[in-house]
Structure formats: structure tokens, C-alpha cells
C-alpha positions in Angstrom: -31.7 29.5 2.5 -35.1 30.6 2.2 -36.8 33.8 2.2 -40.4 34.5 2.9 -41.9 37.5 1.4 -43.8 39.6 3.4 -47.1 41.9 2.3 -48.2 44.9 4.4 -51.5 43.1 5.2 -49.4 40.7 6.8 -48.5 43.5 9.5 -51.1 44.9 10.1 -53.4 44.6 13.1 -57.0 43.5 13.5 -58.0 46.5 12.5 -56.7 46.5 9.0 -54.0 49.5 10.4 -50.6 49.3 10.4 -48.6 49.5 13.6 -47.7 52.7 15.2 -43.8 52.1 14.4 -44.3 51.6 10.9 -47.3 54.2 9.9 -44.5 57.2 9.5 -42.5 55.0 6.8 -42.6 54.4 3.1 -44.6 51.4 2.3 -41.7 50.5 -0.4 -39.1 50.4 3.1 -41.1 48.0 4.5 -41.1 45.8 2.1 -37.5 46.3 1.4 -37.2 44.9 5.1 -39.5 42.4 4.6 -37.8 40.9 2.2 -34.9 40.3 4.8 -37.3 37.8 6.8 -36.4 34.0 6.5 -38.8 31.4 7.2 -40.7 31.2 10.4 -38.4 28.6 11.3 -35.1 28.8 10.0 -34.8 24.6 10.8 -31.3 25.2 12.3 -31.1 23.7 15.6 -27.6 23.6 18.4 -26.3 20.5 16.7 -25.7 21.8 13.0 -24.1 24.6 13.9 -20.5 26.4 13.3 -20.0 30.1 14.5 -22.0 31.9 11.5 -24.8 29.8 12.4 -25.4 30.5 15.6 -28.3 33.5 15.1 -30.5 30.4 12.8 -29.9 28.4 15.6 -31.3 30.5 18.1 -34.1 31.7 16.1 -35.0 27.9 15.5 -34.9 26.6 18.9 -37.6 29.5 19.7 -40.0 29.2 16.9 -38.6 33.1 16.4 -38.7 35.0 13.1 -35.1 35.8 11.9 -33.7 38.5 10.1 -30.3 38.3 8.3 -28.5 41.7 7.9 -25.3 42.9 5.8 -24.0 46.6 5.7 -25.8 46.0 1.9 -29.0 45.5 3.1 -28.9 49.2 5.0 -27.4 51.1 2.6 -28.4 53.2 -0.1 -27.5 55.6 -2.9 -30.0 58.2 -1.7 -29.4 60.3 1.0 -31.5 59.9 4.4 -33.0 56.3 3.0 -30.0 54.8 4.8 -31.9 55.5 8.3 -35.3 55.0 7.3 -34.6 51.4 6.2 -32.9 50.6 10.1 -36.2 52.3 11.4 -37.9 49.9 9.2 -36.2 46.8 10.0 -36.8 47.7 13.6 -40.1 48.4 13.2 -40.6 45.3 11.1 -39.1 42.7 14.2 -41.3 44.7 16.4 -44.3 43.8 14.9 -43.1 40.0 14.3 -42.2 39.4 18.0 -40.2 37.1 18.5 -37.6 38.2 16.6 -33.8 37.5 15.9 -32.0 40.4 13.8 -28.7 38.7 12.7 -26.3 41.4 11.4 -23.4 39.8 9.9 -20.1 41.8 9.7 -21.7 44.2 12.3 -18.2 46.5 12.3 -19.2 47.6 8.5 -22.0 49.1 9.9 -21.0 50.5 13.5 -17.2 50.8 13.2 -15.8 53.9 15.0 -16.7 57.0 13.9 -14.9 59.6 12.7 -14.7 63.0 13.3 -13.4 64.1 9.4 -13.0 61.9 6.7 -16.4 59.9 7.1 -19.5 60.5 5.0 -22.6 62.7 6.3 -24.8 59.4 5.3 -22.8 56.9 7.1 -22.5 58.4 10.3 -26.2 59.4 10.2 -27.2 56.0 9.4 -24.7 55.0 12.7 -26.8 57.4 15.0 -30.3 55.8 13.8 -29.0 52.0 14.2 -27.8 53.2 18.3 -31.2 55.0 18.4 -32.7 51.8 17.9 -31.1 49.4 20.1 -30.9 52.2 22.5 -35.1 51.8 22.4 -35.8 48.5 22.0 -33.9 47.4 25.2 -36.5 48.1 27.3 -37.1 45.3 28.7 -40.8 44.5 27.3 -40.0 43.6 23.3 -38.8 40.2 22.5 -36.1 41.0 20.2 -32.6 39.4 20.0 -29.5 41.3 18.4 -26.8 39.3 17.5 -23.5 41.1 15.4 -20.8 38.8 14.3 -17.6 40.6 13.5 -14.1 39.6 12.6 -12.6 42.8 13.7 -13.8 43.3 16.8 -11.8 46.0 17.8 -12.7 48.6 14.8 -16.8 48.4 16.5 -17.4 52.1 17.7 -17.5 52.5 21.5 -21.2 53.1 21.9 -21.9 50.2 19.9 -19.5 48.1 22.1 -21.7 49.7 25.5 -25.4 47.9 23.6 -23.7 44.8 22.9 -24.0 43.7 26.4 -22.8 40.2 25.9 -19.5 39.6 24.1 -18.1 36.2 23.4 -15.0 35.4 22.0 -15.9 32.2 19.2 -12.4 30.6 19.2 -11.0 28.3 16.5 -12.4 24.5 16.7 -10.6 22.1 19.1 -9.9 18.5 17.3 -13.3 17.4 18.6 -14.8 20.3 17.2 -13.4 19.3 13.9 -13.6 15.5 13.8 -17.4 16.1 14.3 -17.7 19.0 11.3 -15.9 16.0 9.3 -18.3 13.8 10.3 -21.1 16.0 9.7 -20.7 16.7 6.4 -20.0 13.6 4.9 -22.5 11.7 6.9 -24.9 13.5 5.1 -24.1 12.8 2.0 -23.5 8.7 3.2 -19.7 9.1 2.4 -18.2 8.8 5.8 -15.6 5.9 5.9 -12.8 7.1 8.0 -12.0 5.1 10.6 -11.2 6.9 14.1 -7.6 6.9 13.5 -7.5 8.3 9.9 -10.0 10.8 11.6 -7.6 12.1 14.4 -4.7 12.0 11.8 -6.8 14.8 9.5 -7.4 16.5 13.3 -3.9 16.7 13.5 -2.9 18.1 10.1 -5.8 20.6 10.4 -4.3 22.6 13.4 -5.3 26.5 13.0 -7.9 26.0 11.1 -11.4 27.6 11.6 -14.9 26.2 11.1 -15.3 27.7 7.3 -12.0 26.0 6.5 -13.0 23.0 7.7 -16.1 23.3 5.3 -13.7 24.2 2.4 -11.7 21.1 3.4 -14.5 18.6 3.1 -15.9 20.2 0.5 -12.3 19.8 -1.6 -11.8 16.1 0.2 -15.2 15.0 -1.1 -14.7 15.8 -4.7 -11.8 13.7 -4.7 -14.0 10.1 -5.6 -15.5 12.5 -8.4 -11.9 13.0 -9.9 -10.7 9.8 -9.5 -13.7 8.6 -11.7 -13.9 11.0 -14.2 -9.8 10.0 -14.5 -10.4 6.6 -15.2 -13.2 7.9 -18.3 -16.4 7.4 -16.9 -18.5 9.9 -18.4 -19.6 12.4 -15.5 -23.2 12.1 -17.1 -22.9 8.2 -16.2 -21.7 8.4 -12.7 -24.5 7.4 -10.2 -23.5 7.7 -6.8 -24.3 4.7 -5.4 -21.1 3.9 -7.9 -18.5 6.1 -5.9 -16.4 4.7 -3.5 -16.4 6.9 -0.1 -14.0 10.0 0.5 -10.8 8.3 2.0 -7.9 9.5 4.0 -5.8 10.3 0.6 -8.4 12.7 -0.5 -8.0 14.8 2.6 -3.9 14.6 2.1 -4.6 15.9 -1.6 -7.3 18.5 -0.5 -4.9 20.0 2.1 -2.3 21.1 -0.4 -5.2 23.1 -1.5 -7.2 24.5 1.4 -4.8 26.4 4.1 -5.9 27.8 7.1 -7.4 31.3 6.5 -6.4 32.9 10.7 -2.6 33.9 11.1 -1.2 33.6 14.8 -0.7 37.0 15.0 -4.8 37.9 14.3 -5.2 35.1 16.8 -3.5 37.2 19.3 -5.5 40.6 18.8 -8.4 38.4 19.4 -7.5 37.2 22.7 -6.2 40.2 23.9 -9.5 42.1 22.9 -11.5 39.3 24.2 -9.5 39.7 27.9 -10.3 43.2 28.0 -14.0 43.6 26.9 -15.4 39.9 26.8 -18.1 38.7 28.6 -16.6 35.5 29.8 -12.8 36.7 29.5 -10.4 34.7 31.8 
């Protein structure tokens, strides 16, 4: 992942002033925002994607600047900074049209607010954040927000409303996962498995979601790394070139190891939300 880091001059217009959105904030917010930017293109495109991907790939395929958010990149010890940094980050993609804000874990930061029990600065910093994608859906500004949640159903209603578009990313299908397999081991050359050892590890990977998939190949793949260091070749004289491929066995080894992280019954709250609220609910 790479960041690019952002000066003020950088923002501002022709002029040498900065834009009317960010003249009313601390120089030191800005930058704090800034920071946030990845790389004018984030060199992501459709067919390297799983779910968490999905905001690099969009902001790749349109040459758009992209902005990857967490709940720590908001918040702060000091009371009020909270909503100055999500008028900054709006005020930020504003001036670097196109822009994709990516906020990852999205109910950490809107989950349903509480009437006791919730601190002053958390709800305040909910308000701003609604504020702001209240304004910027207007119609004229070319700014994408995409929230990725696990718990769909803790997101506070008026978030819910501003999210116009709701899809429901379900677990892999076989082909889904015979093609992250392939993926990731074609690009390290160590794809051997022949179609039928292929749709076997399909098979034993039922339930199991893109990120375990990438645990599972991960674990799979150091099994020719074992094997070697096992028979006393000294790990500083293994070459690569000198390691046979990642076989079936390794995935029966790494599978005693890597379980599937999504119980049926979290399955089920899924669906259910996704038939009430989704956009493309049957």
C-alpha cells in the first residue's frame, strides 16, 4: 500500500488560495487528512479483487483519488477535533475530484445512537459525518462513499437512509475460490494443481470467505518452505527456483490450521438483513 503525502500548495487554486471548504480549518487537519490519500491510482483493477478490495478497484478503473478510512483515522483525544477532521476529509475529496472515500468498518463510526450511555464526542462526531454526506449528495461533486461493515445491522438509521445502495457481498462460490487459489499462487509461479486436486480443495473449503481463502494459500504455500528446511537445507541457501510447487497435501495440512471464520448462524442475520434493506434483495 502506498500513501502519497499531500502539501497545502498542493490544494490550492491558481490563485495561491485555499479552497472555500478548507479556509475555516487547521492547516495541521488537513494534513492529517492528507495523509489518508493513496496514490493517484491505486493499480487495483475488477480482476484482483475480493470484497475489501472493491473501493481500490473502483478508484482504479476511474483514474480517481482514493481515501482509506478506519474509525482511528477520525478520532481523537481532544474534544471537538473529532468533527473538524470529517469536515477535513470532506473538504479534502472535494478539492481532489474524483474521489473515492473508502471507510472500512463504517458501523464503528455510524452505529446507532444512543440516547444515554454514549459519549458527547462520539455522537457529535456522528452528526458531522451525516452533515457531510447529507451535502455532498448534491448531485454536482464527483465523490464516491463506500462503508464496508460486518454488522450491518448495528449502522444507525440515518446512516442506513445515505447509503442509498446496499449489497449484500456473500461468501465465495467454488469458482470464486478455485480462482483466488489460482490467483495467488500464479503469482508467485507455484501453481501446479491440476483441475481435480483444484475442485477437491473447493470442496473441503465450503463456508469459507475470501480472507480465509487468503489465510489458506498463504498457510498452503509455506508448506515447500517446511518441507525443505526439514530435510536441512539452510533457509539462507534456499533459492526458489529450488522449491518444488505447493501440492494438494499442503492444502490438507494447511486446513487443519485455517478454519472458516463465518458461523451459519451470522450467515443467517446477513440474509435476513440483506432481504429487508438490500438493494438487490430477492
Amino acid at each position: 500500500m502506498y500513501f502519497t503525502i499531500i502539501s497545502l500548495e498542493m490544494l490550492c487554486g491558481p490563485d495561491g488560495e485555499l479552497p472555500e471548504k478548507l479556509r475555516n480549518l487547521e492547516p495541521r487537519l488537513i494534513e492529517h487528512v492528507s495523509n489518508e490519500i493513496m496514490d493517484k491510482d491505486p493499480n487495483v483493477r475488477w480482476d484482483d479483487i475480493g470484497k475489501t478490495m472493491i473501493g481500490k478497484a473502483i478508484a482504479g478503473e476511474a483514474k480517481a483519488t482514493f481515501f482509506y478510512i478506519s474509525a482511528s483515522s477520525l478520532t481523537s483525544k481532544w474534544i471537538g477535533e473529532g468533527e473538524k477532521l470529517v469536515r477535513a476529509l470532506f473538504g479534502v475529496a472535494c478539492c481532489r475530484q474524483p474521489a473515492v472515500i473508502f471507510v472500512d468498518e463504517i458501523d464503528s463510526l455510524l452505529s446507532q445512537r444512543k440516547s444515554d450511555g454514549e459519549h458527547e464526542s462520539s455522537r457529535r462526531l456522528k452528526t458531522q459525518f451525516l452533515i457531510e454526506m447529507e451535502g455532498f449528495d448534491s448531485g454536482n461533486d464527483q465523490i464516491l462513499l463506500i462503508g464496508a461493515t460486518n454488522r450491518p445491522q448495528e449502522l444507525d438509521e440515518a446512516a442506513r437512509r445515505r447509503l442509498t445502495k446496499r449489497l449484500y457481498i456473500p461468501l465465495p462460490s467454488p469458482e470464486a475460490r478455485a480462482w483466488i487459489i489460482r490467483n495467488l499462487l500464479e503469482k508467485d509461479g507455484l501453481f501446479k494443481l491440476s483441475e481435480e486436486e483444484t475442485n477437491i480443495v473447493c470442496k473441503l473449503t465450503e463456508g469459507y470467505s475470501g480472507s480465509d481463502m487468503k489465510n489458506l494459500v498463504k498457510d498452503a504455500s509455506m508448506g515447500p518452505l517446511r518441507e525443505a528446511l526439514q530435510q536441512g537445507v539452510g533457509i539462507t541457501k534456499l533459492n526458489k527456483e529450488d522449491m518444488r510447487p505447493v501440492m494438494l497435501k499442503d492444502f490438507e495440512t494447511a486446513l487443519q490450521e485455517v478454519r472458516p471464520s463465518v458461523s451459519s448462524s451470522e450467515l443467517g442475520t446477513y440474509e435476513e438483513w440483506n432481504r429487508q434493506f438490500g438493494s438487490l434483495a430477492n
